[in-house]
ZALUMMAR-627250 format. One line per field, with one value per residue (C-alpha): residue in three letters; residue number from 1; x, y, z. Coordinates in nm, 3 decimals. Example, Ala and Ser with C-alpha at 12.3 -4.5 7.8 and 13.67 -1.06 7.14 Angstrom:
2
r (ALA | SER)
k (1 | 2)
east (1.230 | 1.367)
north (-0.450 | -0.106)
up (0.780 | 0.714)
***
This chain:
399
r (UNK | UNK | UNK | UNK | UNK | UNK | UNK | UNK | UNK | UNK | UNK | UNK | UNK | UNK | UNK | UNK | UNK | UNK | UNK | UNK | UNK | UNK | UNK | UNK | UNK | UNK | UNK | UNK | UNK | UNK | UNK | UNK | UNK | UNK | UNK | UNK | UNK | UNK | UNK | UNK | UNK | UNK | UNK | UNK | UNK | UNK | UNK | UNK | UNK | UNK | UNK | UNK | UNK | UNK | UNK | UNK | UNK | UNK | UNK | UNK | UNK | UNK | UNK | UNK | UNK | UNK | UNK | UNK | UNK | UNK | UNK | UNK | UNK | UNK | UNK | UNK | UNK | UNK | UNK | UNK | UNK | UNK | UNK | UNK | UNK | UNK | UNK | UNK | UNK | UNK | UNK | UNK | UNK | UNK | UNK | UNK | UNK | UNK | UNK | UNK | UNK | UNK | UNK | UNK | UNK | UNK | UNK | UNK | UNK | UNK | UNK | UNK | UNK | UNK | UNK | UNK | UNK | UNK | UNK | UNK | UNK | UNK | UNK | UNK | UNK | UNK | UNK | UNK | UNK | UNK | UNK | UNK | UNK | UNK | UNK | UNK | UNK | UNK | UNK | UNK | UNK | UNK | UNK | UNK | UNK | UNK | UNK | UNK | UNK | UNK | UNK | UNK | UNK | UNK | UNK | UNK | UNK | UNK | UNK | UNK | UNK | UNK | UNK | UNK | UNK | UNK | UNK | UNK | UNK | UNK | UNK | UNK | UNK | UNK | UNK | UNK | UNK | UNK | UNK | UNK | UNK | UNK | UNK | UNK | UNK | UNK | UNK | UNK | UNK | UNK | UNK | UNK | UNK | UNK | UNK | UNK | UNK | UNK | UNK | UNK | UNK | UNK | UNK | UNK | UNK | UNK | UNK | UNK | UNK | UNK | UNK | UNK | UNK | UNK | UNK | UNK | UNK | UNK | UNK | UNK | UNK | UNK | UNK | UNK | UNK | UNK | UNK | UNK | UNK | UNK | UNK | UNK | UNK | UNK | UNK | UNK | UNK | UNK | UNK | UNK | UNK | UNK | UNK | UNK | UNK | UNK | UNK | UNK | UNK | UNK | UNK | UNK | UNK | UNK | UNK | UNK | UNK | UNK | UNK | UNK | UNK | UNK | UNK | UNK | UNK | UNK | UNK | UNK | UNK | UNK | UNK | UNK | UNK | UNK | UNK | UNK | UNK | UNK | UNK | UNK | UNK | UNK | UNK | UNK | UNK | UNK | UNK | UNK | UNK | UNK | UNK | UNK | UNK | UNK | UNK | UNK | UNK | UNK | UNK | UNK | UNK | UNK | UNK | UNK | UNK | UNK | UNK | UNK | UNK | UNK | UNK | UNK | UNK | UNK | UNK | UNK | UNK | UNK | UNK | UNK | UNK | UNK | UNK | UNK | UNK | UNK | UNK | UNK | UNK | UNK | UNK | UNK | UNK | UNK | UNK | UNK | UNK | UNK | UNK | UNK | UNK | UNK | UNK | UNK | UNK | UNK | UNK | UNK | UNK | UNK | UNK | UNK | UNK | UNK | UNK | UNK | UNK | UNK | UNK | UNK | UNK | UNK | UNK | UNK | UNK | UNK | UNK | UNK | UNK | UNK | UNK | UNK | UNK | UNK | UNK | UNK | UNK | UNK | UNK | UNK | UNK | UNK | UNK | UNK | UNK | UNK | UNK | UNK | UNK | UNK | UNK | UNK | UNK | UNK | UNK | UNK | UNK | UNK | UNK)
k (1 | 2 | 3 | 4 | 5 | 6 | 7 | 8 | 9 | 10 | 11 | 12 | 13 | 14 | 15 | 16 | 17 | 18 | 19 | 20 | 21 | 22 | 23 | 24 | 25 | 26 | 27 | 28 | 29 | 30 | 31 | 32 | 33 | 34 | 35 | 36 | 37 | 38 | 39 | 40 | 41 | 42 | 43 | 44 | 45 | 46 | 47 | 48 | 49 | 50 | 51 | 52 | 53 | 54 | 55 | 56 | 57 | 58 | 59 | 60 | 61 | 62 | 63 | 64 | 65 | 66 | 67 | 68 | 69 | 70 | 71 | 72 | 73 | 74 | 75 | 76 | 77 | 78 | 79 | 80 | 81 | 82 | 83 | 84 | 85 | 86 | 87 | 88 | 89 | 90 | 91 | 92 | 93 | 94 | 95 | 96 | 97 | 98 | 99 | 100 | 101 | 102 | 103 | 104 | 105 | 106 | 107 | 108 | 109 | 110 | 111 | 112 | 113 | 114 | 115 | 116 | 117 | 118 | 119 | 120 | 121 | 122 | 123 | 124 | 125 | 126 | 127 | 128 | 129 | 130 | 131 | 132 | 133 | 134 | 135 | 136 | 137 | 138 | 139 | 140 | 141 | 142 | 143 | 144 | 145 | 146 | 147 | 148 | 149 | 150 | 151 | 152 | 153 | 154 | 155 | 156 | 157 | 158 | 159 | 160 | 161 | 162 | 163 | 164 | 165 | 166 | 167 | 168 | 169 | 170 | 171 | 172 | 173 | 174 | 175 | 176 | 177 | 178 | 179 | 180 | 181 | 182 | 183 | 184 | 185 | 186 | 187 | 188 | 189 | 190 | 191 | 192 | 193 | 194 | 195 | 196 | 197 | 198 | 199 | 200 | 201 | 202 | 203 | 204 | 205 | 206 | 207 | 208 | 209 | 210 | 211 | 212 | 213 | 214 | 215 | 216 | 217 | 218 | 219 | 220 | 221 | 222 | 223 | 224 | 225 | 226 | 227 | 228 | 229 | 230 | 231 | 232 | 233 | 234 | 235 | 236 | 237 | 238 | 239 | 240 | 241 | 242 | 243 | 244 | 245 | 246 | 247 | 248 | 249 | 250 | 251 | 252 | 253 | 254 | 255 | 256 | 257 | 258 | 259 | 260 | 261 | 262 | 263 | 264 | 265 | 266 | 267 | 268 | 269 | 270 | 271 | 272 | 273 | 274 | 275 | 276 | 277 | 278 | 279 | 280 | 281 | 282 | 283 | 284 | 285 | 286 | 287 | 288 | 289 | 290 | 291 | 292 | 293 | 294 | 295 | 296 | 297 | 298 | 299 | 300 | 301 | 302 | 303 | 304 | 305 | 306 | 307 | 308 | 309 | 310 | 311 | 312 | 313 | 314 | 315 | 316 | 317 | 318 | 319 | 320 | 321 | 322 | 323 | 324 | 325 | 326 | 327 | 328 | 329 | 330 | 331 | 332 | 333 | 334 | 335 | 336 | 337 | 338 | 339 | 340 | 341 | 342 | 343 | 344 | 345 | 346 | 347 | 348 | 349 | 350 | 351 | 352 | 353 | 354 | 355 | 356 | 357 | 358 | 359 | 360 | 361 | 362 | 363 | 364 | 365 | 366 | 367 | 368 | 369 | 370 | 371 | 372 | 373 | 374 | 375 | 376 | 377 | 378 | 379 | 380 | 381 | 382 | 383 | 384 | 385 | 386 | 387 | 388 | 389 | 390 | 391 | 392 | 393 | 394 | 395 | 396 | 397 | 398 | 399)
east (0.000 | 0.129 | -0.082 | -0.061 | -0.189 | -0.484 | -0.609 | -0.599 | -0.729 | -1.018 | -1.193 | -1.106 | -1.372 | -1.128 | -0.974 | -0.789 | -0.609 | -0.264 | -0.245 | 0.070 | -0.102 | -0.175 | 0.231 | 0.226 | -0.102 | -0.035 | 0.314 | 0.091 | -0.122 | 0.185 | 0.335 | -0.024 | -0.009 | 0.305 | 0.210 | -0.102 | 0.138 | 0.341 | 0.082 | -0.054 | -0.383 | -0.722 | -0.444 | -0.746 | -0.841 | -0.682 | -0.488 | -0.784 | -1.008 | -0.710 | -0.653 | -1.003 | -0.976 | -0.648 | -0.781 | -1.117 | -0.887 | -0.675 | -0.971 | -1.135 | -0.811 | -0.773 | -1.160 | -1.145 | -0.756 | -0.947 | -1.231 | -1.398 | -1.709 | -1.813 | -1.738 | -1.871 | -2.182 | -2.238 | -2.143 | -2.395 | -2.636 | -2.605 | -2.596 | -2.939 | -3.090 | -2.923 | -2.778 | -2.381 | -2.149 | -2.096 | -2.280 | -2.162 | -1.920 | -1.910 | -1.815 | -1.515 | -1.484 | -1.218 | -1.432 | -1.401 | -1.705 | -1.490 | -1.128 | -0.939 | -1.095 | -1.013 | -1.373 | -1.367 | -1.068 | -1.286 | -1.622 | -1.464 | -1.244 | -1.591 | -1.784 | -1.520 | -1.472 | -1.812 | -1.932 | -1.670 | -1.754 | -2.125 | -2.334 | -2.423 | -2.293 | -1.943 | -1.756 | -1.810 | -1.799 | -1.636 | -1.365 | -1.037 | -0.891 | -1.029 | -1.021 | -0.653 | -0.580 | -0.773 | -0.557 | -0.230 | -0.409 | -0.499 | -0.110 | -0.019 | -0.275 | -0.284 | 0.155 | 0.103 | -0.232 | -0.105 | 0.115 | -0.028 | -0.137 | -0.543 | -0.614 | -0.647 | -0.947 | -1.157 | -1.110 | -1.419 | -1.620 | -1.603 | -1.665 | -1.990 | -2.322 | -2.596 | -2.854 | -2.637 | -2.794 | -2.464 | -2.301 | -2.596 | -2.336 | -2.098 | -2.391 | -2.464 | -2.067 | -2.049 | -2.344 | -2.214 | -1.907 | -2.014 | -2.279 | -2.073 | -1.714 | -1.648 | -1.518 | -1.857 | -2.106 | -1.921 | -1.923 | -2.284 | -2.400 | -2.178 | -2.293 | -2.662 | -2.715 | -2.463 | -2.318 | -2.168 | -1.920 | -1.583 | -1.351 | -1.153 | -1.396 | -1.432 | -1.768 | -1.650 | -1.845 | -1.955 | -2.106 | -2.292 | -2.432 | -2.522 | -2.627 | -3.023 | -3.027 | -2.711 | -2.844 | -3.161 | -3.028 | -2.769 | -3.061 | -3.379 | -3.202 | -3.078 | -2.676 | -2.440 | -2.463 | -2.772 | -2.960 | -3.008 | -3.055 | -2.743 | -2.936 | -2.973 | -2.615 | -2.517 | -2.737 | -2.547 | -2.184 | -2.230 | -2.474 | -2.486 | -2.837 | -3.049 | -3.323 | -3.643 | -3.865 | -4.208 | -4.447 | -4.694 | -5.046 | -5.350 | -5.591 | -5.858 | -5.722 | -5.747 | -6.041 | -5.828 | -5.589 | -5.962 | -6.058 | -5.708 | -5.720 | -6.066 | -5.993 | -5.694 | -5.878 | -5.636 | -5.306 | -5.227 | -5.052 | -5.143 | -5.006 | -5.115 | -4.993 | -5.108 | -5.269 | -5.582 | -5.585 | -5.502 | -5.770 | -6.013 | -5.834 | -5.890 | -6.266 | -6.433 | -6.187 | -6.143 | -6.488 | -6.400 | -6.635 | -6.581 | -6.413 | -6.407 | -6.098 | -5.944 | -5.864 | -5.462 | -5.410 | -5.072 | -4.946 | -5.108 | -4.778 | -4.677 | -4.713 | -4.597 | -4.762 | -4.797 | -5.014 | -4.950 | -5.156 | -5.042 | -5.274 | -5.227 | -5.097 | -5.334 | -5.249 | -4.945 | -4.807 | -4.523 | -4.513 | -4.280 | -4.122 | -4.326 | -4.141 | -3.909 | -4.157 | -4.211 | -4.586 | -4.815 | -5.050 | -4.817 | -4.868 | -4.509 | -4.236 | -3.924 | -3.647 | -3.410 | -3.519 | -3.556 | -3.159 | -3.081 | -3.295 | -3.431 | -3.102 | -3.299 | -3.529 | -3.331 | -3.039 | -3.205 | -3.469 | -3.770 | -3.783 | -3.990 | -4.173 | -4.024 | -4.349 | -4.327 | -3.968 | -4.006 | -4.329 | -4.147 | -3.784 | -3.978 | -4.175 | -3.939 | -4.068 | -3.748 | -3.493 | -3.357 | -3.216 | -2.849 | -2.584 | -2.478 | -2.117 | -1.917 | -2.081 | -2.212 | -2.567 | -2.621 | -2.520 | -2.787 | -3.052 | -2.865 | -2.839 | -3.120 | -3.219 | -2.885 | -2.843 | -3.143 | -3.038 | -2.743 | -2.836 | -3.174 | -3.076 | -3.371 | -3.612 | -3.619 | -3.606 | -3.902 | -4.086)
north (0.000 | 0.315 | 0.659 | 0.952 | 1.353 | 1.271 | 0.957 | 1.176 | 1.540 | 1.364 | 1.278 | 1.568 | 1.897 | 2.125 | 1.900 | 2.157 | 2.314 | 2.194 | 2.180 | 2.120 | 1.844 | 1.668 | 1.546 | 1.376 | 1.194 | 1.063 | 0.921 | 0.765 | 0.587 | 0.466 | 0.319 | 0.175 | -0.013 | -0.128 | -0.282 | -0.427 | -0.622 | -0.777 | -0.909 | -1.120 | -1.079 | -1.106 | -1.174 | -1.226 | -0.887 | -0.675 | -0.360 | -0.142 | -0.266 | -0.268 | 0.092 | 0.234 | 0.059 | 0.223 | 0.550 | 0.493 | 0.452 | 0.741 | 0.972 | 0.807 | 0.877 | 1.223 | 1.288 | 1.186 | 1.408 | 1.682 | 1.645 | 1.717 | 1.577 | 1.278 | 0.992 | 1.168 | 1.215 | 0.850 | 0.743 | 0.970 | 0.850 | 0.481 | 0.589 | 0.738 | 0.415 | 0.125 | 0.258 | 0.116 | 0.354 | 0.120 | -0.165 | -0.523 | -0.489 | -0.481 | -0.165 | -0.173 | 0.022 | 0.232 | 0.385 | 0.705 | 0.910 | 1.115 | 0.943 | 0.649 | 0.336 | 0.051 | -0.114 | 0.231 | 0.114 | -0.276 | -0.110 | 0.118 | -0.154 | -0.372 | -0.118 | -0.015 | -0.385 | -0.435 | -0.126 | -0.205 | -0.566 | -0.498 | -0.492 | -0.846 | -0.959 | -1.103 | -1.047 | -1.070 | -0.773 | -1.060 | -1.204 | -1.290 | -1.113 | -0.806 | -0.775 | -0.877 | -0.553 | -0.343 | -0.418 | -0.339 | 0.002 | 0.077 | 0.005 | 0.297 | 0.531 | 0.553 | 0.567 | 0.909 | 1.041 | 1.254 | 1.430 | 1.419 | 1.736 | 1.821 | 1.840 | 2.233 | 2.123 | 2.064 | 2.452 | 2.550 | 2.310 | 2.411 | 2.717 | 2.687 | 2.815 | 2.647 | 2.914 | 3.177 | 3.290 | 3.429 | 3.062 | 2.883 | 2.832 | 2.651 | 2.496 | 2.306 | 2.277 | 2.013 | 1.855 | 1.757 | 1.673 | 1.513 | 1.239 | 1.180 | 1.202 | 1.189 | 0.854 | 0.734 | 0.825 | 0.788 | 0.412 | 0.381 | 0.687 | 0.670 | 0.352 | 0.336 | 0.639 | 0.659 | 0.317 | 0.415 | 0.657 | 0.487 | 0.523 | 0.753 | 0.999 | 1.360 | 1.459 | 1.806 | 2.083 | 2.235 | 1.934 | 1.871 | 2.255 | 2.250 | 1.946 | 1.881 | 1.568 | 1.532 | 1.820 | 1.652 | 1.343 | 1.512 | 1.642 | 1.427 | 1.081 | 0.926 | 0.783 | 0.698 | 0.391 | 0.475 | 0.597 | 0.996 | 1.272 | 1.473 | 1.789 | 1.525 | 1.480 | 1.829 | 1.927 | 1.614 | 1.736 | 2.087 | 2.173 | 1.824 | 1.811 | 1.489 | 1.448 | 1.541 | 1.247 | 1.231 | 1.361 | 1.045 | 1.162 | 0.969 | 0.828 | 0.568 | 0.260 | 0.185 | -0.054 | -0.325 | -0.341 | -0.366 | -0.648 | -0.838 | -0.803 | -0.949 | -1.220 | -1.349 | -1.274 | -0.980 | -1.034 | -0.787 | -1.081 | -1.351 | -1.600 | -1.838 | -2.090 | -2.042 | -1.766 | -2.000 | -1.944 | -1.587 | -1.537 | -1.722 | -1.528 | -1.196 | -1.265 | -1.470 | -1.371 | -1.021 | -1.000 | -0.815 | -1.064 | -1.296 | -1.150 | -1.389 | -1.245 | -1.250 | -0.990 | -0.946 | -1.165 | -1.008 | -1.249 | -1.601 | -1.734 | -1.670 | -1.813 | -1.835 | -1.461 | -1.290 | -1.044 | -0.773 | -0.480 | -0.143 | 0.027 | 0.369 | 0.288 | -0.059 | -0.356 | -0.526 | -0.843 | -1.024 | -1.287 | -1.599 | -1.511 | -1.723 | -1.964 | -1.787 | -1.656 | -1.922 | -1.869 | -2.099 | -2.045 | -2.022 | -2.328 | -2.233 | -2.207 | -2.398 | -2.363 | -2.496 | -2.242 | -1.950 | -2.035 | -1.964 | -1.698 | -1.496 | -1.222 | -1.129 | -0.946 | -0.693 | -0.749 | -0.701 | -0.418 | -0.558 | -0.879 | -0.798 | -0.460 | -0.320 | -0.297 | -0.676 | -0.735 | -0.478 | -0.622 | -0.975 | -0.874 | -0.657 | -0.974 | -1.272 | -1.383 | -1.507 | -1.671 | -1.842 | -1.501 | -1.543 | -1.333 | -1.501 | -1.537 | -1.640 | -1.850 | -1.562 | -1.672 | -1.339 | -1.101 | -1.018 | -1.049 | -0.801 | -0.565 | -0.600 | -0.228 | -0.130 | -0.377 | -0.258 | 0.104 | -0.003 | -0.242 | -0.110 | 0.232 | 0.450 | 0.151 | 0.126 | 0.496 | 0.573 | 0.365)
up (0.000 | -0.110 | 0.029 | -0.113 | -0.053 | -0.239 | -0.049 | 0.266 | 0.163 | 0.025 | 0.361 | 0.518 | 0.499 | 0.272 | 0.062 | -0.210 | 0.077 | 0.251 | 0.552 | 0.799 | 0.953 | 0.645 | 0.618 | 0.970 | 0.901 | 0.557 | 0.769 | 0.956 | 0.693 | 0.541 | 0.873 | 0.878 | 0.618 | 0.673 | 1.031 | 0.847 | 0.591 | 0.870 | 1.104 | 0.799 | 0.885 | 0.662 | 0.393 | 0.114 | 0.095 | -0.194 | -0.124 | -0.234 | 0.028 | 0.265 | 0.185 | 0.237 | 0.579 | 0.684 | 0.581 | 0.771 | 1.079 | 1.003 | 0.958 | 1.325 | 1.485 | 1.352 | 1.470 | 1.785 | 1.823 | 1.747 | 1.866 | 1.558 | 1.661 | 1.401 | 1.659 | 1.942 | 1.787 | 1.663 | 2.034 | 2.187 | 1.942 | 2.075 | 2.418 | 2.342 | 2.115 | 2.253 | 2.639 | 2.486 | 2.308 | 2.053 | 1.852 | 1.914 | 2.148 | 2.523 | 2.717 | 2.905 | 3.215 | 3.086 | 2.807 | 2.712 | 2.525 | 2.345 | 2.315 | 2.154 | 2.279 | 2.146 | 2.087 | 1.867 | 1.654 | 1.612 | 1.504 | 1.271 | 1.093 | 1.059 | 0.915 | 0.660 | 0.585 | 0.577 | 0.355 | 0.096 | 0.039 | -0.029 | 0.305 | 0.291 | 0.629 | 0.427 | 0.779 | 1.139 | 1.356 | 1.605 | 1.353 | 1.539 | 1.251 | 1.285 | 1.676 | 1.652 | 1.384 | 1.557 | 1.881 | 1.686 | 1.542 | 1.904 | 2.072 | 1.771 | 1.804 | 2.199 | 2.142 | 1.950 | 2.095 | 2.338 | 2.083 | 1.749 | 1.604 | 1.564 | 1.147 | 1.087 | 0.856 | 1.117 | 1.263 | 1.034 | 1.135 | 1.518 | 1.457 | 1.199 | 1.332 | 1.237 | 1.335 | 1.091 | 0.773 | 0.715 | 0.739 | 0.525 | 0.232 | 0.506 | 0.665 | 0.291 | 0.205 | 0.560 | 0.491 | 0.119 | 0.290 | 0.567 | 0.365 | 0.090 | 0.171 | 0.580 | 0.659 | 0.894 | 0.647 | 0.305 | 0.315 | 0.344 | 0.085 | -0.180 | -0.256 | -0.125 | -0.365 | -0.652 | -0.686 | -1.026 | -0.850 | -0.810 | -0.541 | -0.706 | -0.804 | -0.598 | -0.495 | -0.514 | -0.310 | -0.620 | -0.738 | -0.382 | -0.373 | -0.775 | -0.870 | -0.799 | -0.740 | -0.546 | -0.308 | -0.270 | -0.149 | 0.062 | 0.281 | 0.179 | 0.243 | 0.582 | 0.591 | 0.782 | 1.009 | 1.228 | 0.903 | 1.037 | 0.785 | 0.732 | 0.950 | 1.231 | 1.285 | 1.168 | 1.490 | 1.717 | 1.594 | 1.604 | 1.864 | 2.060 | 2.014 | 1.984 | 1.688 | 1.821 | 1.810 | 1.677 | 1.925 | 1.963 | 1.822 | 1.988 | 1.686 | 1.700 | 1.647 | 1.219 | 1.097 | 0.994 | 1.311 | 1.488 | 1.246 | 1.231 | 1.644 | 1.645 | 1.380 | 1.605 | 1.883 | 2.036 | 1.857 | 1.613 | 1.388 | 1.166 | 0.963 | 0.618 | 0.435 | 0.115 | -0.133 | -0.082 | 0.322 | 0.312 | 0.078 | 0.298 | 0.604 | 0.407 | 0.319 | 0.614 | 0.930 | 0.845 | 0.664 | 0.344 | 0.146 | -0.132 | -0.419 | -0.768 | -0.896 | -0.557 | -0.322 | -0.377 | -0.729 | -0.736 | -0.455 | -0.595 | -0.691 | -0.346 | -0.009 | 0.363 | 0.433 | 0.728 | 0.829 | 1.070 | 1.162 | 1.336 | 1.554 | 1.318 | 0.983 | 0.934 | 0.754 | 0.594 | 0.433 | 0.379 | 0.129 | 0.152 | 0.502 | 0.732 | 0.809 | 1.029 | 1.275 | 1.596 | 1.632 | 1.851 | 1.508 | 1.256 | 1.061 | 0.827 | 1.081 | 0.989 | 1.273 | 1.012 | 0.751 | 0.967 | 1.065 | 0.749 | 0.627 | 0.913 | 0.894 | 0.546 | 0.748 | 0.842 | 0.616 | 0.270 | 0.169 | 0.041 | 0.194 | 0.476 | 0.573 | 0.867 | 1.060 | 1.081 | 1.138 | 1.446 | 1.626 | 1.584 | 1.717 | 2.011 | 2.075 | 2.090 | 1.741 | 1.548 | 1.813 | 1.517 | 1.351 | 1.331 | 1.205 | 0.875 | 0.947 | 1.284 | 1.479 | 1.783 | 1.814 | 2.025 | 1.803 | 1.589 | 1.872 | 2.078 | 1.792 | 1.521 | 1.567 | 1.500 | 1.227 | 1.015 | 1.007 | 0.861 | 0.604 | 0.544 | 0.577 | 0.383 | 0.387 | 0.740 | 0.806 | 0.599 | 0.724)
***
């Protein structure tokens, strides 16, 4: 691996301008690498993917130096949604909000792994390999973190105002920068929303504040790994601010969560085998009447449904995803398939609507859900939440 000015100014907020920090920390990519070679570890991956990792860590280490805000505000966000500072991993005593910590240094390497090898759970957040790199990035980084100097591109972004009209140009300019070039929302973005962009291409700020599409994605669409808009952690980095959560609105409870309740006599969730039963569910439990074409013809081919009503938004089905809910009156569920295929839930948009894949992870529905690599049988039950942000990113936020 071979780093040059390039590979670092292009993560960093002003990339056309030199800096005198940008010397010490493209020395330290280098030595990186270098110590990456020798340990021999995860020796399949090619030095492009290897190289996107070292400057993932780079960029962490030269956050969290300065302070700069990006980590912070992804650890407070965790703190807030899941009461641990950072996914999979167990807190040690020693943790520090706002320093180097090693779990850091382990998530970090994951996610860039992780995000450059397609999002398909290709590599365990627990791999030996990865825990044992991250432990020699970690001896390095806490060697020089006393003394290494704080990136002068992050000055600017200390000092931005969000509530400015003056700074509105400055206030777009991090956004762009922060969705699709910052090292803990880049990975997801770039290729959630223009896969056809190589590595090697600049998202330039004038491209971000010009082009209409770009700019309506920069602030329309949710990145990063907890799928927040860019606003949302433009608030958390610059004014430490949590999104505001939707202020619950009391409604009368929709007609078909009434008739799905009644049909299943209180449960809000149902479950049939075949097009034939739902349509027999459909028309005699939930009394919409006999229909000769069929109620939902679109879904004949299909089969192992579920049914789940919410109490506001009303009814929804999954098709072909059955057999991975344990049900006393599910009639599909396969232990053996849902092994294999329950992840898909919340690992690949489309296969299920989040509605579902929420009431049965809140509800002890799918013990068989298993990360698909590693053998850590707790690790997706102890962070689904988390794990559908990431993978489902838009899909799940939407919803």
């Amino acid at each position: 691996m071979d780093f040059k000015y390039d590979d670092i100014k292009r993560m960093l907020p002003n990339p056309n301008e030199e800096q005198t920090t940008d010397d010490y920390y493209l020395t330290l990519a280098n030595y990186l690498g270098k110590l990456w070679h020798q340990t021999g570890l995860l020796p399949e991956l090619d030095d492009e993917i290897r190289k996107r990792v070292v400057l993932d860590a780079v960029a962490y280490f030269q956050d969290v130096v300065a302070d700069a805000g990006i980590w912070r505000s992804f650890v407070k966000m965790c703190r807030h949604l899941y009461n641990r500072p950072v996914p999979f991993y167990d807190e040690p005593d020693d943790y520090c909000d706002a320093e180097l910590n090693l779990i850091d240094i382990q998530f970090v390497i994951w996610y860039s792994l992780e995000s450059r090898l397609g999002f398909q759970g290709l590599v365990s957040p627990l791999d030996t390999h990865i825990l044992r790199l991250a432990s020699q990035f970690f001896k390095l980084f806490d060697f020089l973190y006393d003394d290494a100097p704080e990136a002068e591109d992050f000055k600017g972004l200390h000092e931005l105002d969000l509530s400015s009209p003056e700074q509105v140009r400055d206030i777009f300019a991090t956004a762009g920068w922060l969705f699709w070039n910052s090292y803990l929302m880049r990975p997801v973005s770039k290729h959630a929303y223009e896969p056809e962009i190589s590595d090697d291409d600049e998202l330039s700020l004038e491209e971000t504040l010009t082009d209409e599409n770009r700019l309506h994605i920069t602030f329309q669409q949710p990145t990063g790994p907890l799928a927040l808009l860019a606003d949302d952690w433009l608030r958390l980095i610059i004014d430490d601010r949590l999104p505001k959560s939707p202020k619950p609105v009391a409604v009368s409870p929709h007609k078909y969560y009434k008739a799905l309740c009644r049909a299943t006599k209180g449960e809000p969730i149902a479950f049939c085998a075949t097009y034939e039963d739902l349509e027999k569910f459909l028309s005699e439990k939930m009394n919409w009447g006999n229909n000769p074409k069929g109620h939902l013809p679109q879904l004949a081919q299909d089969s192992n449904f579920v049914l789940f009503a919410d109490r506001r938004k009303g009814l929804c089905i999954a098709k072909n995803v059955a057999h991975c809910f344990r049900h006393p009156a599910n009639p599909c569920y396969d232990a053996a398939k849902a092994t294999a295929d329950a992840h898909r839930l919340i690992m690949e948009p489309s296969f299920c609507p989040p509605d579902i894949f929420k009431y049965a992870f809140s509800h002890n529905l799918v013990p068989d859900a298993i990360f698909p690599v590693g053998n850590h049988p707790s690790l997706l039950q102890d962070n689904w939440d988390f794990i559908a942000r990431l993978y489902l990113n838009r899909y799940y936020f939407g919803d």
